[in-house]
DRENDO-1510 file (C-alpha; in Angstrom, 1 decimal, always signed):
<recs>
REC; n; res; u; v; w
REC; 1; UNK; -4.9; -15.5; -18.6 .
REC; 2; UNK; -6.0; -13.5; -21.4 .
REC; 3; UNK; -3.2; -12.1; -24.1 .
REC; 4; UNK; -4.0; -8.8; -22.8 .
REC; 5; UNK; -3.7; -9.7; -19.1 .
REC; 6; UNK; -1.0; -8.3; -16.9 .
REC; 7; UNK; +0.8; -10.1; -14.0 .
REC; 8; UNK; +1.0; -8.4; -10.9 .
REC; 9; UNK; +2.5; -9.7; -7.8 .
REC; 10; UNK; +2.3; -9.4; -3.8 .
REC; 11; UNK; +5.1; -9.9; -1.5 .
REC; 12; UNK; +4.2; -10.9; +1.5 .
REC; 13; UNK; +5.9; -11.6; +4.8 .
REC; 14; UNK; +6.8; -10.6; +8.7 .
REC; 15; UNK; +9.8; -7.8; +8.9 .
REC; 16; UNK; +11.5; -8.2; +11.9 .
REC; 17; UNK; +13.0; -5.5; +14.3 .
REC; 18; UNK; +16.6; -6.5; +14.6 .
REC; 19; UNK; +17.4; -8.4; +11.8 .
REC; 20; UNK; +17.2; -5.8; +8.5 .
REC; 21; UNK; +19.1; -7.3; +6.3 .
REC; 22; UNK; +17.7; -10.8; +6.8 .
REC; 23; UNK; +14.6; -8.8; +6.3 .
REC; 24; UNK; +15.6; -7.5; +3.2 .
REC; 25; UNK; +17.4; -10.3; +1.8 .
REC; 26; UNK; +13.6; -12.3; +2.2 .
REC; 27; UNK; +12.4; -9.8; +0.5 .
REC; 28; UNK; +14.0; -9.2; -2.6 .
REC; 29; UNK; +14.1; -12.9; -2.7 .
REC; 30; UNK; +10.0; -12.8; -3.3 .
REC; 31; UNK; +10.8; -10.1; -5.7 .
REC; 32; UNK; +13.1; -12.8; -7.5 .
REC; 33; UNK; +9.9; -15.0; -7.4 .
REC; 34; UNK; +7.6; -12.7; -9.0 .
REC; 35; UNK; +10.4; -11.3; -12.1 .
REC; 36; UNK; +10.6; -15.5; -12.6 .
REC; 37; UNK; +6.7; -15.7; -12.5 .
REC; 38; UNK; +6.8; -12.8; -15.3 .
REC; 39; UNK; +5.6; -9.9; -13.2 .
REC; 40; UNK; +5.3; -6.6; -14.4 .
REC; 41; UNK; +4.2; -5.2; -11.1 .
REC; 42; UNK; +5.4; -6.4; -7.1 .
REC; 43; UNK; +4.1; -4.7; -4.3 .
REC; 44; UNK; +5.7; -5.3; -0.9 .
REC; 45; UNK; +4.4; -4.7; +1.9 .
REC; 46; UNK; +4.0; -1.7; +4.4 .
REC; 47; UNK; +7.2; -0.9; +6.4 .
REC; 48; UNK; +9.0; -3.5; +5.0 .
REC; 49; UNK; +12.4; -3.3; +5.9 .
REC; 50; UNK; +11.4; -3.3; +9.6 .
REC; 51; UNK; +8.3; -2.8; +11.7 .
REC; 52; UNK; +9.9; -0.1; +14.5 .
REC; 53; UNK; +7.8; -1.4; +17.2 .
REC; 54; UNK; +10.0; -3.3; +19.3 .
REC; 55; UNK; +11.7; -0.4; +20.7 .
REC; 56; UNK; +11.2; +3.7; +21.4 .
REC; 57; UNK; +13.7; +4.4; +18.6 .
REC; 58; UNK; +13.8; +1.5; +16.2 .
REC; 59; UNK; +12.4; +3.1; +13.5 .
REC; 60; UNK; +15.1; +5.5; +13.6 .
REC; 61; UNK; +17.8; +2.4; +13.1 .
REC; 62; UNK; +15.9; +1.4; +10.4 .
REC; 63; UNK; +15.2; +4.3; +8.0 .
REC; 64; UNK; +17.1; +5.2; +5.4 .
REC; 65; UNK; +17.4; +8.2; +2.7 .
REC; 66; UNK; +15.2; +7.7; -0.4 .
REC; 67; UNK; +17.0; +7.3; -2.5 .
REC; 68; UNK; +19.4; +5.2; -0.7 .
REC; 69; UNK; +21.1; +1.5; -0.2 .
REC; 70; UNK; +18.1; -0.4; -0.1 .
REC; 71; UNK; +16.3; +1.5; -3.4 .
REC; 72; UNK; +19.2; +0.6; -4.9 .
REC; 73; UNK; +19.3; -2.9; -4.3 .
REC; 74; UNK; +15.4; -2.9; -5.2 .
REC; 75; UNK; +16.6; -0.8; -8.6 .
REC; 76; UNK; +19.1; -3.9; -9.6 .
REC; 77; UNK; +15.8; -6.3; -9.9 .
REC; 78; UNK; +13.7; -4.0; -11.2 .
REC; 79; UNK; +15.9; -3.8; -14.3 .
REC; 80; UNK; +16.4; -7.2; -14.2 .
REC; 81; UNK; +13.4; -8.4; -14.6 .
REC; 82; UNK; +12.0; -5.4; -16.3 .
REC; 83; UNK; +9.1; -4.6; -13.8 .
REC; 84; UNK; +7.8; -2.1; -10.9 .
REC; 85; UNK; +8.6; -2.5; -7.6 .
REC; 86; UNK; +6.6; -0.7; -5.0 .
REC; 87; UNK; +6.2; -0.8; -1.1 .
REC; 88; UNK; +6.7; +1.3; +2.1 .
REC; 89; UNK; +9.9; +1.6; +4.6 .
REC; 90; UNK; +11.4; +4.2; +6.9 .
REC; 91; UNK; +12.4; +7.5; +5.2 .
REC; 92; UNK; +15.5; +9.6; +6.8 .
REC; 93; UNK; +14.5; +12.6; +5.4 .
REC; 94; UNK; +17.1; +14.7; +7.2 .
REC; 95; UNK; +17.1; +17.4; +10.2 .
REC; 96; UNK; +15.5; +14.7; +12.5 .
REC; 97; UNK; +12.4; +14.7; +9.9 .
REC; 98; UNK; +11.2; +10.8; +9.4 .
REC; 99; UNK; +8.2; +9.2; +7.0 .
REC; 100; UNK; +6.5; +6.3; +6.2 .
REC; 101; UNK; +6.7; +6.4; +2.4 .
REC; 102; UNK; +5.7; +4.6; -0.4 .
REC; 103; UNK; +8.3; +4.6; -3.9 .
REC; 104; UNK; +7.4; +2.9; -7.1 .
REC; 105; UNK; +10.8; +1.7; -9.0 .
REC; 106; UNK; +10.2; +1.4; -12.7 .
REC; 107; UNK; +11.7; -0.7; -15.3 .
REC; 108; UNK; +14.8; +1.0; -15.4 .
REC; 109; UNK; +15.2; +1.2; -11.8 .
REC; 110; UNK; +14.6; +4.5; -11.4 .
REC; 111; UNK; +12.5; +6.1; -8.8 .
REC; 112; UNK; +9.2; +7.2; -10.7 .
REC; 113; UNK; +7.7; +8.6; -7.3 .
REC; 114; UNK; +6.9; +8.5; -4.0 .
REC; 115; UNK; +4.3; +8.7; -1.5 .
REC; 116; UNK; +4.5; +10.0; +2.1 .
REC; 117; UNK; +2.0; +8.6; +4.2 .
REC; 118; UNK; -0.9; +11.2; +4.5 .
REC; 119; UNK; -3.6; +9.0; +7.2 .
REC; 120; UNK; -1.3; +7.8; +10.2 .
REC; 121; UNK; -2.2; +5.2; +12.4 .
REC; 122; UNK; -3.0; +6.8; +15.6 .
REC; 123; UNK; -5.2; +4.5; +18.1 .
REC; 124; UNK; -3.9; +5.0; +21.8 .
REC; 125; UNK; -6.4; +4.0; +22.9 .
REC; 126; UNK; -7.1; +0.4; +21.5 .
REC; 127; UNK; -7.3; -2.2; +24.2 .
REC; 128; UNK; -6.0; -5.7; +21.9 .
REC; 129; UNK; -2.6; -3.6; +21.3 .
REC; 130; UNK; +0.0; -3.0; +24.6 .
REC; 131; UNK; +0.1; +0.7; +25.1 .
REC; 132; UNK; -2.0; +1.5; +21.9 .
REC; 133; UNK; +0.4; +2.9; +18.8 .
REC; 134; UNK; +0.6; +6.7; +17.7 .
REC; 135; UNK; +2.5; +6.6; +14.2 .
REC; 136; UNK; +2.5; +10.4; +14.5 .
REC; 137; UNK; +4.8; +10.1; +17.6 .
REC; 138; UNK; +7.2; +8.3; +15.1 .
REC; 139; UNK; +6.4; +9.6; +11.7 .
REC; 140; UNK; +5.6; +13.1; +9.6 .
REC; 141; UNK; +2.4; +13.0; +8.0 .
REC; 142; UNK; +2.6; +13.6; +3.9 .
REC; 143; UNK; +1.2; +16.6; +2.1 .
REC; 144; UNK; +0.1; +14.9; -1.4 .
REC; 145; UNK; -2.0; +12.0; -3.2 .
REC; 146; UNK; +0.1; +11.5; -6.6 .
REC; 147; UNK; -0.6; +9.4; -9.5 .
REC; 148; UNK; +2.4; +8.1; -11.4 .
REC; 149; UNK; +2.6; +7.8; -15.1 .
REC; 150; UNK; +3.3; +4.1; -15.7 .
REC; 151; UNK; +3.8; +1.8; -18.8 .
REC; 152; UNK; +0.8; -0.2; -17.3 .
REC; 153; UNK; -1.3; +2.9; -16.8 .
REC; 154; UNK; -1.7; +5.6; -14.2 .
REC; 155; UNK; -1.0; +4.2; -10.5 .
REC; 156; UNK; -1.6; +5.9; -7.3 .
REC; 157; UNK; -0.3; +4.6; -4.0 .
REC; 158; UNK; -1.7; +4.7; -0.4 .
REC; 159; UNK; -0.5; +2.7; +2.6 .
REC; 160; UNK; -2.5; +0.6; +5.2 .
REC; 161; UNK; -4.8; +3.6; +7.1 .
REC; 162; UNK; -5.0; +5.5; +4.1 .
REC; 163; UNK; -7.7; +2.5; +3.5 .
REC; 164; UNK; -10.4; +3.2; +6.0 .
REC; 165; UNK; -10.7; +7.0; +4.6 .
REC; 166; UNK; -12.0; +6.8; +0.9 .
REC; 167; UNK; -11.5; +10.4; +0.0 .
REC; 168; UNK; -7.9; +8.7; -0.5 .
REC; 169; UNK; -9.4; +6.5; -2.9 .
REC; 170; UNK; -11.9; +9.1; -4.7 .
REC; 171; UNK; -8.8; +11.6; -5.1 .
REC; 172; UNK; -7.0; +9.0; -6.8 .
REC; 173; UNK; -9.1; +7.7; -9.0 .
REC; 174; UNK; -10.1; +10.9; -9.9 .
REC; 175; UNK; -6.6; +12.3; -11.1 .
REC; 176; UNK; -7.1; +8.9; -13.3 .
REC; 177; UNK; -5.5; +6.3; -11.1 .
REC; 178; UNK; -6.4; +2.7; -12.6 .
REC; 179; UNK; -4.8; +0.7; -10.7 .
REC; 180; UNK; -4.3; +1.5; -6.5 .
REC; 181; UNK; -1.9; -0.2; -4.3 .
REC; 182; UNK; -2.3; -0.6; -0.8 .
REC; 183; UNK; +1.1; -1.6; +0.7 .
REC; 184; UNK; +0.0; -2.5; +4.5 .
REC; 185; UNK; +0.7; -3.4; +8.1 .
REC; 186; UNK; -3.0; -3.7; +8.7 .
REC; 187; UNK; -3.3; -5.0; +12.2 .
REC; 188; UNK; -4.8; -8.7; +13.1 .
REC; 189; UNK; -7.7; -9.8; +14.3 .
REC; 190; UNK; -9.4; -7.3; +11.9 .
REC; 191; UNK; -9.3; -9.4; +8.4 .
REC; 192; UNK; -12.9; -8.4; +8.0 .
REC; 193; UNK; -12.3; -4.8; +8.2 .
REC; 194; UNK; -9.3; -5.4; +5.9 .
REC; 195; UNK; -11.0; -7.5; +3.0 .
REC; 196; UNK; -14.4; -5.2; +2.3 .
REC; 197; UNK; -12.3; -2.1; +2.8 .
REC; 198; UNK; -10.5; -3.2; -0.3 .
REC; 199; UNK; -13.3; -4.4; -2.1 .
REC; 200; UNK; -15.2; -1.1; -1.4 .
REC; 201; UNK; -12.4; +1.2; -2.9 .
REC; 202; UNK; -12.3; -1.1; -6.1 .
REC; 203; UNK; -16.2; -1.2; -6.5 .
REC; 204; UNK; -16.6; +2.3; -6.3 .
REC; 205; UNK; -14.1; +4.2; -7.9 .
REC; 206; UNK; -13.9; +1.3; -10.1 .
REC; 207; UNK; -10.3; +0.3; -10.1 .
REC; 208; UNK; -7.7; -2.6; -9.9 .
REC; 209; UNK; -6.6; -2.6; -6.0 .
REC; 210; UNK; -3.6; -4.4; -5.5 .
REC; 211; UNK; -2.8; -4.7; -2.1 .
REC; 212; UNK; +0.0; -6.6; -0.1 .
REC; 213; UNK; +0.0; -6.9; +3.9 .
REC; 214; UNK; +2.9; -8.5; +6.5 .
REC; 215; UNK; +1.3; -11.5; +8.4 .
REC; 216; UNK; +1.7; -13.3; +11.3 .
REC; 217; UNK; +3.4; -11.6; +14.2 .
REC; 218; UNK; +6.9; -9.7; +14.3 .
REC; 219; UNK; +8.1; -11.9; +17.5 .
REC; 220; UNK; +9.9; -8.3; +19.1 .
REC; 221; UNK; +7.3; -6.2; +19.4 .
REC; 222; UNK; +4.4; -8.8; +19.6 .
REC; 223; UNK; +2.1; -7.1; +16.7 .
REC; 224; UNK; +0.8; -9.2; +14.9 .
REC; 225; UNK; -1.0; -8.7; +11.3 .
REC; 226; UNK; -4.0; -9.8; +9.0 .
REC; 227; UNK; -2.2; -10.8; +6.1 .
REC; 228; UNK; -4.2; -12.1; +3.0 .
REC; 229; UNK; -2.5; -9.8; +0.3 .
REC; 230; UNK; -5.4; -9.6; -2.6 .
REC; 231; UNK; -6.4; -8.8; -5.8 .
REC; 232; UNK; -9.5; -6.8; -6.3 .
REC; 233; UNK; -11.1; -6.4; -9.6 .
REC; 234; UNK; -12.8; -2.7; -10.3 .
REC; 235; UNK; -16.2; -4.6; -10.0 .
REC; 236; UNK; -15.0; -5.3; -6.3 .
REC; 237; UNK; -14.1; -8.9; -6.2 .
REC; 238; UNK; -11.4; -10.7; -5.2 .
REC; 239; UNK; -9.4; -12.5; -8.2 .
REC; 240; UNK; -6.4; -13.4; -5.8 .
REC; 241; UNK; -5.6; -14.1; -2.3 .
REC; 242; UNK; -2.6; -14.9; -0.4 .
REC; 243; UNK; -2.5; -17.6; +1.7 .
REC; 244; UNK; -1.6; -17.3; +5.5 .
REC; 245; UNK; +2.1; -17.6; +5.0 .
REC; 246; UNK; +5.2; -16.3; +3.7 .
REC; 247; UNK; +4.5; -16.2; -0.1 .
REC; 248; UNK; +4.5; -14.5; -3.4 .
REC; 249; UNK; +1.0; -14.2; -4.7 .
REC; 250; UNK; +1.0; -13.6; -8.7 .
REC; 251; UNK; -2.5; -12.8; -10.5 .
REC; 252; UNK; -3.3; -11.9; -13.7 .
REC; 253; UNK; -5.4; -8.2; -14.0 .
REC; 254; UNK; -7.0; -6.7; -17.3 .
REC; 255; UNK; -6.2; -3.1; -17.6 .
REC; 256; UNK; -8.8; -2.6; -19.9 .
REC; 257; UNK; -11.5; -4.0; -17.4 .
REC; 258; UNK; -12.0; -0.7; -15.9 .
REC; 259; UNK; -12.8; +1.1; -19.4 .
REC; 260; UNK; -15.7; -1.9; -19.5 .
REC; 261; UNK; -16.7; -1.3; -15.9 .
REC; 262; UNK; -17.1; +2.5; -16.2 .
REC; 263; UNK; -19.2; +2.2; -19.3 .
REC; 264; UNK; -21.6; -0.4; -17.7 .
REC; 265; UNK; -21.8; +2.3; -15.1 .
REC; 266; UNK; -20.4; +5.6; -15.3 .
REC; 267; UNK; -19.9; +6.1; -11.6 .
REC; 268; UNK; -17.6; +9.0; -11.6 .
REC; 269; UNK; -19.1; +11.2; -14.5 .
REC; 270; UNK; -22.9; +10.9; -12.3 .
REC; 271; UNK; -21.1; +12.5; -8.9 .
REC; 272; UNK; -22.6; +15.8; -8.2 .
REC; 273; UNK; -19.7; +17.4; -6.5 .
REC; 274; UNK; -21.3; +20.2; -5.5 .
REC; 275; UNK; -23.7; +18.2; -2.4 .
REC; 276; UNK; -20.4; +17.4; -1.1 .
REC; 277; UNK; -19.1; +20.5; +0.5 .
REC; 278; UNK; -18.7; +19.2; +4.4 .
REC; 279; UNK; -16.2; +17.0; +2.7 .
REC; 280; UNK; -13.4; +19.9; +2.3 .
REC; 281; UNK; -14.1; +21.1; +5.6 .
REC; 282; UNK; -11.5; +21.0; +8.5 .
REC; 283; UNK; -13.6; +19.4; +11.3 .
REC; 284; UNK; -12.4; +16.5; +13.9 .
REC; 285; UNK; -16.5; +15.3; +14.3 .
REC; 286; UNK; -19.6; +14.6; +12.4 .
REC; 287; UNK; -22.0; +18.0; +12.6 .
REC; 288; UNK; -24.9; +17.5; +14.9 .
REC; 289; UNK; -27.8; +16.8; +12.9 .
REC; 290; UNK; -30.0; +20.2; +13.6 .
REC; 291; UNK; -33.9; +19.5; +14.1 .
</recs>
């Protein structure tokens, strides 16, 4: 590592319906891991306190208000060790309303901001999962696409089927997000999906993508995950990857690598927004191509 290099850290691991607090308990242990390690940044992953699979209404036991018990406890080692903790969980927000959202701690253990999930994961119809999922049957969709302020630069957030839309991405980067975490769930067998998915959203909005996934499969529900939490530079390549396991994965990233990237190629300043007008409409297919 360089003097100017920053350590960031993923948390990864299988949250288990049932057993929340030996969930959470895991957890914060890996957190512990990465203050030791001298992180500055830990990203846990996707629904973390609990997948809400197993039964109709388990996400419902699981959820909490943000902020709440379990932001607290995250806010105690966060000031501990002097670093940002992010990931998603279960958000109670009242009057039978429920999210999948995304806080970033800071230092101080303070809630710098949060991100409701904006791109559920609604596939009814895939045939390698029992019944399909529908996260809108569980969750409420989010409204926004913040970028936090952070003593390591501006951050925006997204979780796990945010990745397969890059306007996610593109929106981000440009309200000057640097660095983008990807806090996932993202389903196994599809690691290939997963891995260039991430490298494409570093390469070309020419960011640091720090992404951490759950792994192996939560034994209640059967679902089981990719894994492989990564690193990816803003040139799109992979600096860091998690093995399969439960583990903290710590990697050193160079803020200032993106300034270099963008002047080797000035992606964002050669867009010509103004080709790009289907993108802001409201349509659920492609146009037919008219001859």
């Amino acid at each position: 590592m360089s003097d100017n290099d920053v350590t960031v850290a993923c948390a990864q691991f299988t949250a288990i319906d049932g057993e929340k607090e030996g969930t959470i308990r895991k957890a914060l242990t890996l957190v512990g891991q990465a203050g030791e390690r001298g992180a500055r940044l830990v990203v846990l992953p996707e629904v973390w306190t609990g997948l809400g699979y197993s039964t109709k209404n388990a996400y419902r036991e699981i959820a909490e208000p943000i902020p709440g018990p379990t932001t607290e406890r995250l806010a105690e080692l966060a000031r501990r060790y002097r670093l940002y903790i992010t990931g998603s969980m279960y958000e109670d927000a009242g009057s039978g309303i429920y999210y999948n959202t995304c806080t970033l701690l800071g230092p101080d253990g303070r809630i710098v901001g949060a991100y409701r999930k904006t791109h559920l994961f609604d596939a009814p119809d895939r045939e390698d999962i029992k019944g399909g999922i529908r996260e809108s049957d569980k969750v409420k969709a989010g409204d926004a696409l913040p970028v936090f302020e952070t003593e390591l630069g501006p951050i925006g957030l997204s979780v796990c089927s945010d990745l397969r839309f890059p306007e996610v991405y593109r929106e981000l980067a440009l309200k000057g997000a640097r660095l983008i975490v990807c806090a996932s769930a993202f389903l196994s067998p599809r690691y290939d999906h997963w891995e260039f998915f991430l490298r494409a959203r570093a390469a070309e909005n020419q960011v640091w993508v720090v992404a951490s996934g759950q792994y192996g499969t939560e034994p209640r529900s059967g679902i089981a995950f990719v894994g492989r939490s990564m690193v990816v530079d803003p040139w799109g390549v992979i600096t860091a990857t998690a093995s399969d396991d439960e583990t903290c994965l710590c990697a050193g990233i160079n803020p200032g690598f993106v300034d270099e990237i963008r002047r080797r190629y000035p992606l964002l300043s050669q867009r010509r927004p103004e080709l790009y007008g289907s993108l802001t409409e409201l349509a659920t297919q492609p146009r037919q191509r008219v001859a």
